[in-house]
C-alpha positions in Angstrom: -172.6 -96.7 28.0 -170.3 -97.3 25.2 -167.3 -95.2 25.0 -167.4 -96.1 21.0 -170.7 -94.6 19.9 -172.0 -92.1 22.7 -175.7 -91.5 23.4 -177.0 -88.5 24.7 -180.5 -88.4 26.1 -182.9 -85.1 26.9 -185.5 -86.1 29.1 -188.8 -83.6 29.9 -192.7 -83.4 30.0 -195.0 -82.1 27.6 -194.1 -78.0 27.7 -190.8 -78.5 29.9 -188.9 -76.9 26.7 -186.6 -79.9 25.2 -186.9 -78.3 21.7 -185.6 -75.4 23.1 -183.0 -77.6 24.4 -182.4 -79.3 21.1 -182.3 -76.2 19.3 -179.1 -75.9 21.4 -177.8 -79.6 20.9 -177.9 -78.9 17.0 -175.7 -75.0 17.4 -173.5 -77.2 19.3 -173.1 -80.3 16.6 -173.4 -78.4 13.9 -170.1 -75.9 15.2 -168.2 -78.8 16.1 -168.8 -80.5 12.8 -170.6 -83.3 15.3 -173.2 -86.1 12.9 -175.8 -86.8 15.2 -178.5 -89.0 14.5 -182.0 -87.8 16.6 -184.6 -89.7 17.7 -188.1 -88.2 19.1 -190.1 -90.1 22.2 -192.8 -89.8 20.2 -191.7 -92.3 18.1 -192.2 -94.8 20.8 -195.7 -94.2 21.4 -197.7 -97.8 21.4 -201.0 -96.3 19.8 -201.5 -93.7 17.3 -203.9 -91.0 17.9 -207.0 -93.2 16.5 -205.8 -96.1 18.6 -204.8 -94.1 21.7 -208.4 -92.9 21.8 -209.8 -96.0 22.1 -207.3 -97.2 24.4 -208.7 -94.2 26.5 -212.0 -95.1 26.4 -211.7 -98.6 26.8 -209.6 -97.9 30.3 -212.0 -94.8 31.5 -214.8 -98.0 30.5 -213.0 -99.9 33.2 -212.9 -97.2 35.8 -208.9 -96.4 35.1 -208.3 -92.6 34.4 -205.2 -92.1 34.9 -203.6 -93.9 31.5 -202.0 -91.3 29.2 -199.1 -90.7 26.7 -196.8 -90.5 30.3 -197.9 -94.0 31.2 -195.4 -96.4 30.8 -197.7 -98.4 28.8 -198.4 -96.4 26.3 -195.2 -96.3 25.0 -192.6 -99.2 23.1 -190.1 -99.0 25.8 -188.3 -101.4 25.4 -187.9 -101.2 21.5 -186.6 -97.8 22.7 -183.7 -99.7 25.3 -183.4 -101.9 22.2 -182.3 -98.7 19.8 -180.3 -97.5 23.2 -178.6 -101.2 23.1 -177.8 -101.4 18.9 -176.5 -97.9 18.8 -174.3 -98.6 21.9 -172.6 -101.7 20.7 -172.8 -100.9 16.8 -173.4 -97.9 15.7 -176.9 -98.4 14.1 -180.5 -98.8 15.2 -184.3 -97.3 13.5 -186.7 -94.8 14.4 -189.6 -93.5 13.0 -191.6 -89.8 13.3 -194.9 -89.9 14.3 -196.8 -86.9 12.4 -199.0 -84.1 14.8 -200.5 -82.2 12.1 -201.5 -81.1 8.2 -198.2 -79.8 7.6 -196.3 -82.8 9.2 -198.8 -84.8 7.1 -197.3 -82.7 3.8 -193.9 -83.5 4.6 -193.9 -86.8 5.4 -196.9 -88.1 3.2 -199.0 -89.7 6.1 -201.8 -88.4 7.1 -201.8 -86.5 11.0 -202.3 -88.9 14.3 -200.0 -91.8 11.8 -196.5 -92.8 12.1 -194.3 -93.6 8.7 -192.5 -96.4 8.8 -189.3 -97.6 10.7 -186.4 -96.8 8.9 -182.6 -97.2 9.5 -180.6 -94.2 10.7 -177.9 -92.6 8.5 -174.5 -94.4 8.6 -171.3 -92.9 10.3 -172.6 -90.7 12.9 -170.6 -89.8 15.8 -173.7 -89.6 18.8 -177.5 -90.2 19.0 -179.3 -87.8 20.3 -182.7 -89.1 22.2 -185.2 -85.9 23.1 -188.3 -87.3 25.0 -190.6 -88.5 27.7 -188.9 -91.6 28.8 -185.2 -91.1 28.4 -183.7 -92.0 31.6 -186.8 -94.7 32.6 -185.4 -97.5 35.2 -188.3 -100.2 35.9 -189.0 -103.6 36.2 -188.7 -104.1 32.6 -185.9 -101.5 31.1 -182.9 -99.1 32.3 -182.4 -96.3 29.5 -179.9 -94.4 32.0 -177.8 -97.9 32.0 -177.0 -97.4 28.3 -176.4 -93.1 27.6 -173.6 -91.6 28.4 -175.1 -87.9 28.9 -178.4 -87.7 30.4 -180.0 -84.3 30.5 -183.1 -83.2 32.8 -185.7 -80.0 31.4 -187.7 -79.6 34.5 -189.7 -75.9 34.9 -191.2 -75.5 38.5 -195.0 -77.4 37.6 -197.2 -74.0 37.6 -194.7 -72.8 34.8 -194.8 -76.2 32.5 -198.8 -75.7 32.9 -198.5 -72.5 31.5 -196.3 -73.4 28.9 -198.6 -76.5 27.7 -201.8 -74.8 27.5 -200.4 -72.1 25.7 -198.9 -74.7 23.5 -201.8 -76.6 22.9 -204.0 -74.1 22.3 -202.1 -72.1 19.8 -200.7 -74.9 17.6 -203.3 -77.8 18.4 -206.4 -75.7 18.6 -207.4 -77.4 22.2 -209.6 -75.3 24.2 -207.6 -74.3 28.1 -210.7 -76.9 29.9 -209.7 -79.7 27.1 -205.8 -79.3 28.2 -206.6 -78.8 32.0 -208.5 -82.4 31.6 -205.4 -83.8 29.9 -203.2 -82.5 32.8 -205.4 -84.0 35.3 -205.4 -87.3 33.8 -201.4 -87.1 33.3 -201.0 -86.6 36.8 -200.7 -90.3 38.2 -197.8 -90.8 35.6 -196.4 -87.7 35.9 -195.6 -88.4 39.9 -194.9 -92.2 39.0 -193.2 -92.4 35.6 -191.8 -88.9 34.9 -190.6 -87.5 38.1 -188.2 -90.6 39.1 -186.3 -90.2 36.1 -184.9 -86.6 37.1 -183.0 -88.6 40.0 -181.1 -90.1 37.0 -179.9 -87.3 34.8 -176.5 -86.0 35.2 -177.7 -82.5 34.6 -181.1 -80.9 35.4 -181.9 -77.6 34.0 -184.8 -75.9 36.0 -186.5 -72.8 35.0 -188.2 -71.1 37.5 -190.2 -67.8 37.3 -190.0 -64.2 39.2 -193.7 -63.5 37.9 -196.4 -64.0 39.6 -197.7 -67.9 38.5 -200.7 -69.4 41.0 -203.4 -69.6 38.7 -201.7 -71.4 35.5 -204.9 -71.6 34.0 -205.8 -68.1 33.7 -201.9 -66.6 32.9 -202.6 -64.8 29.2 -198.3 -65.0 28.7 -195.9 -67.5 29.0 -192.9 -65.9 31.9 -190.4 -64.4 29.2 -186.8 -66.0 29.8 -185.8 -62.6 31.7 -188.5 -62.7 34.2 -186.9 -66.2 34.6 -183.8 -67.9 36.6 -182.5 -71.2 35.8 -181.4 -73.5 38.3 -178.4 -75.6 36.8 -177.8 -78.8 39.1 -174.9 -81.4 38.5 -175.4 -85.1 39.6 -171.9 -85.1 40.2 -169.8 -82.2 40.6 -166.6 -83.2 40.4 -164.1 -81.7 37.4 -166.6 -78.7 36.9 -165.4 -75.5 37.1 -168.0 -73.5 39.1 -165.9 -70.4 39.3 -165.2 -70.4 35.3 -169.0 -70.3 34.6 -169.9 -67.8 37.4 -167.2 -65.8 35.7 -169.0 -66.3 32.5 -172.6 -65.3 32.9 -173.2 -62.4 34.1 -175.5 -62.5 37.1 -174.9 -65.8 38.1 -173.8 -67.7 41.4 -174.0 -71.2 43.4 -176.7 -71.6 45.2 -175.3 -75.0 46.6 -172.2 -77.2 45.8 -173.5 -78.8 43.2 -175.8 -76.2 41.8 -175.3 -72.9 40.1 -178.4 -70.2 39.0 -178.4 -68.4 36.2 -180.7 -65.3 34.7 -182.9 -66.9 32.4 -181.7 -65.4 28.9 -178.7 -66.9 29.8 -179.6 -70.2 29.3 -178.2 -70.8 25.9 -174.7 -69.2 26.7 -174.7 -71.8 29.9 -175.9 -74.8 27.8 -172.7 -73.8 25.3 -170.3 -73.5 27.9 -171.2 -76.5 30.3 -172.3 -79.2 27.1 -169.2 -78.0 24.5 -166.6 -79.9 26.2 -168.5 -83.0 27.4 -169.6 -83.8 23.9 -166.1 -82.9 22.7 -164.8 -85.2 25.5 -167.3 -88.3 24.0 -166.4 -87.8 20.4 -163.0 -87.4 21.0 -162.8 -91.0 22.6 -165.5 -92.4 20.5 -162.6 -91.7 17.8 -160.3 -93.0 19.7 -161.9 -96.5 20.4 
């Protein structure tokens, strides 16, 4: 952690919701007249999508089908702790976007499945904001948590993240539902090894859970609107919040444990203003004042 230039880190799987999350993160910085400087996991990916797929094959060659985008391995973890590391102690670091599809492509001039090159972040800003896979990772080889100062969990119950991804992927990336239920499958290995730890790690999870009937997330023709939703709000560490205040605050709520509060789901945006405000008022405030 480094008191001087804060990092913040948003850590889900593939249709969890983090850019719902950072859609939040950026009302909040932008109100507060917070510079943050945001980095994508998907910049960290070892392979692009040509190489990835050979990657694929060359493991299913060898009888190994769990490898995946989750897998530790595919991804430049370490350059990642690196960025963690050079923003902690200066201020600076790099990232790069890697581009998903034709319009990507027309922004950024590289053509889909591609990353552009690595390229310095903007000077002066006040936090970096990580939103990924692999933001609070502790292995043998690297410990993200060690190095951000607010570590943020987006963790629907499973049958609702399945939902959520096929719908996803078959809307926006034209996948048929068997090609995404294959893709699940495979993902499964990491997801239990390489995803799931890290929510042991975040200071705050954010778990939506829905009050619609979910067992077959293959067949569901809608994604659970947020009001046939709760939200289950759970703080690694209690201590100095004010449970009362946000019961008090939205509407419907309560504490389903000490260190847990549940929330209607349209809510989740008021709760994510009032519990986030002040904590990344509190880190700018000292990063000013080291």
């Amino acid at each position: 952690m480094s008191k001087k230039h804060p990092i913040i880190s948003v850590t889900g799987s593939s249709g969890a919701g983090t850019s719902t999350v950072k859609h939040t993160f950026d009302q909040i910085f932008r109100r507060e007249g917070v510079k943050a400087v945001s980095i994508e996991g998907d910049a960290f990916h070892r392979f692009n999508r040509k190489d990835m797929k050979a990657e694929l094959d060359r493991r299913y060659a060898e009888g190994d089908y769990t490898f995946s985008h989750f897998s530790y391995e595919a991804n430049e973890l370490a350059e990642l702790e690196n960025v963690f590391r050079q923003y902690g102690e200066t201020g600076t670091g790099r990232t790069r976007t890697y581009v998903h599809d034709n319009d990507e492509a027309e922004k950024y001039g590289v053509p889909p499945g591609e990353f552009t090159e690595w390229a310095p972040f903007e000077d002066g800003s006040d936090i970096l904001f990580y939103e990924g896979l692999h933001g609070a990772v502790v292995n043998d080889e690297v410990n993200l948590p060690k190095y951000a100062d607010l570590k943020i969990g987006v963790v629907p119950v499973i049958n609702l993240e399945w939902i959520q991804k096929i719908h996803r992927d078959r809307e926006r990336r034209g996948y048929t539902t068997e090609a995404v239920t294959d893709t699940i499958l495979r993902r499964m290995h990491a997801y239990v090894h390489c995803i799931i730890p890290q929510f042991t790690e975040t200071d705050i999870n954010f778990q939506r859970v829905p009050v619609v009937d979910t067992s077959n997330p293959l067949v569901a023709r809608w994604i659970p609107t947020a009001d046939e939703s709760l939200v289950v709000i759970r703080f690694k560490n209690p201590r100095g919040i004010d449970f009362s205040y946000l019961v008090s605050m939205i509407q419907g709520s309560w504490m389903s444990r000490a260190n847990s509060i549940v929330i209607p789901g349209g809510k989740l945006d008021l709760a994510m203003q009032l519990i986030l405000t002040p904590m990344i008022e509190r880190l700018v405030s000292e990063s000013k004042r080291a």
